[in-house]
C-alpha positions in Angstrom: -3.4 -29.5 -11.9 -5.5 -32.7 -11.0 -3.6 -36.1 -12.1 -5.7 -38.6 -13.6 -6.0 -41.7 -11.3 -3.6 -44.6 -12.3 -2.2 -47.8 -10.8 0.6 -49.7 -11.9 -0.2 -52.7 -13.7 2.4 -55.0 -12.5 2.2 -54.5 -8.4 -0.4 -51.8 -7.1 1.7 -48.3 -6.4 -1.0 -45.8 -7.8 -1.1 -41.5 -8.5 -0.8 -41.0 -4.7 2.8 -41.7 -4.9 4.4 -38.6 -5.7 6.8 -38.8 -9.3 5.2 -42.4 -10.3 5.6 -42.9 -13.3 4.8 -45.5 -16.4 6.2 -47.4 -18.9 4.3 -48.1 -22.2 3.4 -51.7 -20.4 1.9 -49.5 -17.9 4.5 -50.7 -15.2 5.6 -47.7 -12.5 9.3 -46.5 -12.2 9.0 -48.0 -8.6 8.4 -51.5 -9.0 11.1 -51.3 -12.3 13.9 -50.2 -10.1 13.2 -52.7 -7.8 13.2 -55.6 -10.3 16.4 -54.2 -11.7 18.6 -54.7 -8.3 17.4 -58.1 -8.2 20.3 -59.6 -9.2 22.4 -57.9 -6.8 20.2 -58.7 -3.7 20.1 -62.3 -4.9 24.2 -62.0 -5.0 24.1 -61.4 -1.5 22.9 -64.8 -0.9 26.6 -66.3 -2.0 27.8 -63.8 0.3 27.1 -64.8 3.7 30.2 -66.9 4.7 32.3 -64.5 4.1 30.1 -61.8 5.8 29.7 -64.3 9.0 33.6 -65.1 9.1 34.4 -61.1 8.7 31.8 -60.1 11.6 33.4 -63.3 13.7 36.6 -62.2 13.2 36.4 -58.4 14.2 34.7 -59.3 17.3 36.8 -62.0 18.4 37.9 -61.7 22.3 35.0 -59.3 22.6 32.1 -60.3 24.7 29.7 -59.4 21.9 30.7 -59.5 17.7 27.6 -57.6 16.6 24.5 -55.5 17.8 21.1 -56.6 16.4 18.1 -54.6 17.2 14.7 -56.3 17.6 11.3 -54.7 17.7 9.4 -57.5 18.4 8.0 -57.6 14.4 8.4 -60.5 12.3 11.0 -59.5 10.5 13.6 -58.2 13.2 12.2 -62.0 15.8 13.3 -63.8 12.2 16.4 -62.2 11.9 17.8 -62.6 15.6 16.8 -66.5 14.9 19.4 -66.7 11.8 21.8 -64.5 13.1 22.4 -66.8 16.2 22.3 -69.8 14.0 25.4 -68.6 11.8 27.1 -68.7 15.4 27.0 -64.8 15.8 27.4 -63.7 19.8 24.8 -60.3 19.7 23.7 -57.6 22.1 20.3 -57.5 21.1 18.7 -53.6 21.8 15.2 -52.9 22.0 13.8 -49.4 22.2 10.6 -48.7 24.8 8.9 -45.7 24.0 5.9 -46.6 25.6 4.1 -48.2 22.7 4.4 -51.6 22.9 1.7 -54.0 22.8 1.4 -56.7 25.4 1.9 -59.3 22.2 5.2 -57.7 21.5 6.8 -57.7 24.9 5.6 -61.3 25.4 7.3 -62.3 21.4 10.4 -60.8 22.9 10.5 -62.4 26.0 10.1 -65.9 24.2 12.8 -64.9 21.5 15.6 -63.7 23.5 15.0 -66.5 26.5 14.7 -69.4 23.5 17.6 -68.3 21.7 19.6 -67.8 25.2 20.8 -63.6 23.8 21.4 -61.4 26.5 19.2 -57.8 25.7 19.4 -54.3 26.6 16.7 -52.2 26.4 16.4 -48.3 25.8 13.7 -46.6 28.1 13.0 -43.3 26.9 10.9 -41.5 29.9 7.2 -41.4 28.7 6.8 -37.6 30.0 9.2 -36.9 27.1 8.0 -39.1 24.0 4.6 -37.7 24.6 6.3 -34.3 24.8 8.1 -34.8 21.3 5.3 -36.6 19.9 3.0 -33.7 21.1 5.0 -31.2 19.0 4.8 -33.1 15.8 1.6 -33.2 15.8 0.9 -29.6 16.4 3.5 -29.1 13.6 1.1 -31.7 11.7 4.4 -32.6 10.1 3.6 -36.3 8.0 6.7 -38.1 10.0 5.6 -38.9 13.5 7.6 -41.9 13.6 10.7 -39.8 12.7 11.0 -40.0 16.5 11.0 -43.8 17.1 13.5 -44.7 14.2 16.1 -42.0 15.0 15.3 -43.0 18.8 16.5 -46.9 18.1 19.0 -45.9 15.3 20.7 -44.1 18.0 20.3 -46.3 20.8 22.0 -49.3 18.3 24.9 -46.5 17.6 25.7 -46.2 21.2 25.9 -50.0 22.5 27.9 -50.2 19.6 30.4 -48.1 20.3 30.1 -48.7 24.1 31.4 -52.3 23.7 33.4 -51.2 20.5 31.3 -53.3 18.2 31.4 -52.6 14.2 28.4 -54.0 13.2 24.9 -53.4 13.4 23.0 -56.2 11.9 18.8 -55.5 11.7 15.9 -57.4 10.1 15.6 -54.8 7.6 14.8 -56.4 4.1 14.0 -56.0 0.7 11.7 -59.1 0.3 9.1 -57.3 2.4 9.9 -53.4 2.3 12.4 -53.0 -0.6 10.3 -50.6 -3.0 11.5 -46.6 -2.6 9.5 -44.6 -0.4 7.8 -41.9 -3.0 8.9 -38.3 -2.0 6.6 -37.2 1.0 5.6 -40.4 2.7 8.3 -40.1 5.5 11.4 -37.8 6.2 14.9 -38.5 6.6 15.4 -40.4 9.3 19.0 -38.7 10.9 17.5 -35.2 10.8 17.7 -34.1 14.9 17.9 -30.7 13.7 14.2 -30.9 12.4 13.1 -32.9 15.3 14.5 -30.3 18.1 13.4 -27.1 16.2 9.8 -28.9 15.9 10.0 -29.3 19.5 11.3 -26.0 20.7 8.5 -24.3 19.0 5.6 -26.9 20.4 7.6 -28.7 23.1 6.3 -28.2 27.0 9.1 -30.0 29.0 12.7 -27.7 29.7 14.6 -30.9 28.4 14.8 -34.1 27.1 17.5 -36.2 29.1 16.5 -39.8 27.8 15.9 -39.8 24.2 18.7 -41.2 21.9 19.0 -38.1 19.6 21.2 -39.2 16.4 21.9 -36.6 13.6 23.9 -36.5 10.6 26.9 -35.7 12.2 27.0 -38.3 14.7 26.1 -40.9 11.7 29.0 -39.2 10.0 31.8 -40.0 12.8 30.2 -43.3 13.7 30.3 -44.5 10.0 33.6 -43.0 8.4 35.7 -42.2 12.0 34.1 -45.3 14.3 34.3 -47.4 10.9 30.3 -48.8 12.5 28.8 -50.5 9.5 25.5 -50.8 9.4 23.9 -54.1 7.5 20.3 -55.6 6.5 21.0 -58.8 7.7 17.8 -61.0 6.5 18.9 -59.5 2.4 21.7 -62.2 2.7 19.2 -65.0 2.9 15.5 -65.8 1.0 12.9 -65.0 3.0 8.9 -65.9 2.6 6.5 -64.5 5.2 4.3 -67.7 5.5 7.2 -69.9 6.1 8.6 -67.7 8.9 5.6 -67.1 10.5 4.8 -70.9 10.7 8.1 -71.4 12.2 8.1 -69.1 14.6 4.6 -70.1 16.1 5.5 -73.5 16.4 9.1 -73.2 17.8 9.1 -70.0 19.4 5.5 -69.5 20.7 4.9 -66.1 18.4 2.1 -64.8 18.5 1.3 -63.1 14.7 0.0 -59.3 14.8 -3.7 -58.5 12.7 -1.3 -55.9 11.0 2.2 -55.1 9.8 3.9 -53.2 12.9 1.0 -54.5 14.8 3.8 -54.8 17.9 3.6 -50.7 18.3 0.2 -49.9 19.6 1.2 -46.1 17.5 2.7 -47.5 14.1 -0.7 -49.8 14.0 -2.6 -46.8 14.1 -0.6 -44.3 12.5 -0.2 -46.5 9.3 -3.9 -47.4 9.8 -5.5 -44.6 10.4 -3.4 -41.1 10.9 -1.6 -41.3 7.3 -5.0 -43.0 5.3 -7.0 -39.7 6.6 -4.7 -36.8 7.0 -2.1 -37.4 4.3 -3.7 -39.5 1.8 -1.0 -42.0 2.2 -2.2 -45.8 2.2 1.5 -47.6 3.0 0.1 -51.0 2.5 0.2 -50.5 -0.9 3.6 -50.3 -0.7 4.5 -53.2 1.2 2.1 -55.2 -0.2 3.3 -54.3 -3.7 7.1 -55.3 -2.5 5.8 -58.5 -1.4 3.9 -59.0 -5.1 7.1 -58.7 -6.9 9.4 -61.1 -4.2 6.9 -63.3 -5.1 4.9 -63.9 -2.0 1.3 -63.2 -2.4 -0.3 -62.6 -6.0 -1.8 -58.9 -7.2 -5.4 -60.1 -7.4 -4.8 -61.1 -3.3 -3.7 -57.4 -3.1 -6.6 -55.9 -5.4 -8.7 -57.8 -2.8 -7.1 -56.5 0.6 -6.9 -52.9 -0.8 -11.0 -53.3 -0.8 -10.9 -52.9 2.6 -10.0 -49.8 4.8 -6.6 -50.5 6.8 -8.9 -50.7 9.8 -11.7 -53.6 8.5 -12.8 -53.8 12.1 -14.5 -50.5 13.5 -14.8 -51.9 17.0 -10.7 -52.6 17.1 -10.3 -48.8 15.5 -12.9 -47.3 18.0 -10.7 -48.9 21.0 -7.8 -47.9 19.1 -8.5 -44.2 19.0 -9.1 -44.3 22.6 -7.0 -45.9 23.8 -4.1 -43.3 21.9 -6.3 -40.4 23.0 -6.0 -41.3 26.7 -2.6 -41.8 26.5 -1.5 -38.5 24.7 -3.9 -36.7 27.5 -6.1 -34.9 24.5 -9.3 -33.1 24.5 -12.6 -35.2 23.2 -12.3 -33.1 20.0 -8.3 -32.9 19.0 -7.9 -36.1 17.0 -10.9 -34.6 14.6 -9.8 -31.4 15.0 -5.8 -32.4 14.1 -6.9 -34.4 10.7 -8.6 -31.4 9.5 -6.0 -29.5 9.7 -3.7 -29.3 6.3 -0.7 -31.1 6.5 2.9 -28.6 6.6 6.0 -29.9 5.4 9.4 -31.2 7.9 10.9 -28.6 5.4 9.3 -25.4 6.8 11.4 -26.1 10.0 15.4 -26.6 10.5 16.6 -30.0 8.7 19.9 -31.3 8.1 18.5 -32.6 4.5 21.1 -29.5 3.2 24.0 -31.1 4.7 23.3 -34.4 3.9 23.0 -33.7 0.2 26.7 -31.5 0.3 27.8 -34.7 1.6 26.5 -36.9 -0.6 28.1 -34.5 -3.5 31.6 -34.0 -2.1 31.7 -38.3 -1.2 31.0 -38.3 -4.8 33.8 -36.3 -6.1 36.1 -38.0 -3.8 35.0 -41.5 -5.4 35.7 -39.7 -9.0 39.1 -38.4 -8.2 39.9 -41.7 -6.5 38.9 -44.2 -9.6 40.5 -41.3 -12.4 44.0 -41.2 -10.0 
């Protein structure tokens, strides 16, 4: 059945999100429940002593009292700034997959020698990411970057428990990405079992010694056994892109990105070009509606931006799309021949979604016979 076109009237979600729905004032479920948890992010903000003195006081004699991983974005560059002004001692971890742009490694450089933070960085072997990568996109599965965020959740998990550290702080936060992905637009993000059995049916390489793989289990024993909590730092403070970004350039010598996770060569195009053409999924109006109801740029700005294709520039997407050809070795015709192609679902291969929901249900019960005994 075809679903009339609609877009929310308050931020700019529209009929491409799967299960949006509206009120009478025309407002979508999405941007509703994100209103409604205002009041506990902005709780957090009276919060942050006692999170600061907790974190300082599990870690003290240790040689670090937190892990914080960076990216080189503007959220995560932010974060590390305020973290080590609240006095906090980090490891900071940065994952290479082979996809950084030359702006990110110099932003991380300038961060981590300004602020005087000692960082580790994950190398995963190039021969293998392409070899993963590879496989999802013969599986023409929507997630590609499935592989990157289990890779660095991971790689966080392990120098955490390497130098017995219980937090994980990140610049994760609901000013700018706070809205609920709709259904479809990524997978869950601890599934190894769908990554491997994606790769053992497309993979080329025997095995895969260098990437981080983290899976439900292993989230299980690091969370509840390990006691590892894992926080979004930045939601304890208020945070406004413009004013961060004109901080950072003049005290840190950042250099801004033309687009969000412009510091991955991939995630620029992917988000620009892969999920737009294959999968009918435009994620800027996502963040850009997060950003309309924190308060930081107006709709009509949005209605305006939205105008434009994610690439506005054809020269930058022409390099763009060879530059990633070249790297992932393909044929003149694959790219064209790939977005054709209909998109199959993580589901049609192993996933741990099954055990995460059991549980979800039996965590529940436990919290329901705790609270009635």
């Amino acid at each position: 059945m075809t679903i009339k076109y609609r877009m929310c009237n308050r931020c700019v979600l529209d009929t491409t999100a799967t299960e949006i729905e509206f009120d009478e004032k025309g407002f979508c479920n999405y941007c509703t429940k994100y209103l409604n948890k205002a009041g506990e992010r902005k709780s957090r903000y009276n919060n942050v002593t006692n999170l600061v003195k907790k974190i300082k006081d599990t870690g003290r004699g240790s040689k670090y009292d937190c892990i914080f991983g960076l990216s080189g974005g503007l959220d995560s560059t932010w974060g590390l700034k305020v973290l080590v002004e609240q006095g906090l001692r980090p490891l900071v971890v940065h994952m290479d997959n082979g996809w950084n742009s030359e702006l990110a490694q110099n932003n991380i450089h300038n961060i981590v020698e300004k602020l005087n933070v000692e960082l580790h960085t994950h190398v995963i072997s190039w021969s293998e990411y392409r070899d993963l990568m590879q496989s999802f996109f013969d599986a023409d599965v929507i997630d590609i970057e499935l592989l990157m965020d289990q890779a660095f959740t991971g790689a966080l998990y392990k120098q955490a428990r390497r130098y017995k550290v219980k937090y994980i702080l990140t610049g994760q936060n609901t000013s700018n990405e706070g809205m609920g992905m709709p259904k479809g637009w990524n997978w869950y993000k601890n599934d190894k079992s769908n990554i491997l059995d994606i790769w053992k049916k497309y993979g080329k390489l025997k095995k895969i010694k260098t990437f981080p793989f983290f899976g439900t289990f292993e989230w299980l024993y690091c969370k509840y056994i390990k006691k590892i909590e894992w926080i979004r730092f930045l939601d304890y403070f208020e945070f406004n892109d413009d004013l961060v970004k004109e901080i950072l350039v003049k005290d840190y010598d950042y250099k801004l990105y033309k687009f969000k996770h412009g510091e991955s060569i991939f995630t620029k195009f992917y988000q620009g070009y892969i999920l737009p053409k294959k999968f009918n999924v435009d994620k800027r109006k996502l963040h850009l509606s997060t950003k309309i109801l924190s308060g930081q740029i107006t709709r009509e700005s949005v209605l305006l931006i939205l105008k434009e294709e994610p690439y506005h520039n054809k020269m930058e997407l022409s390099e763009d799309i060879d530059y990633v050809s070249k790297k992932m070795m393909w044929t003149d015709s694959y790219l064209h021949e790939y977005i054709k192609r209909p998109p199959v679902g993580h589901a049609e291969y192993k996933t741990e979604t099954r055990l995460l929901a059991f549980m979800l249900r039996v965590k529940a019960f436990i919290w329901r016979y705790l609270r009635v005994n």
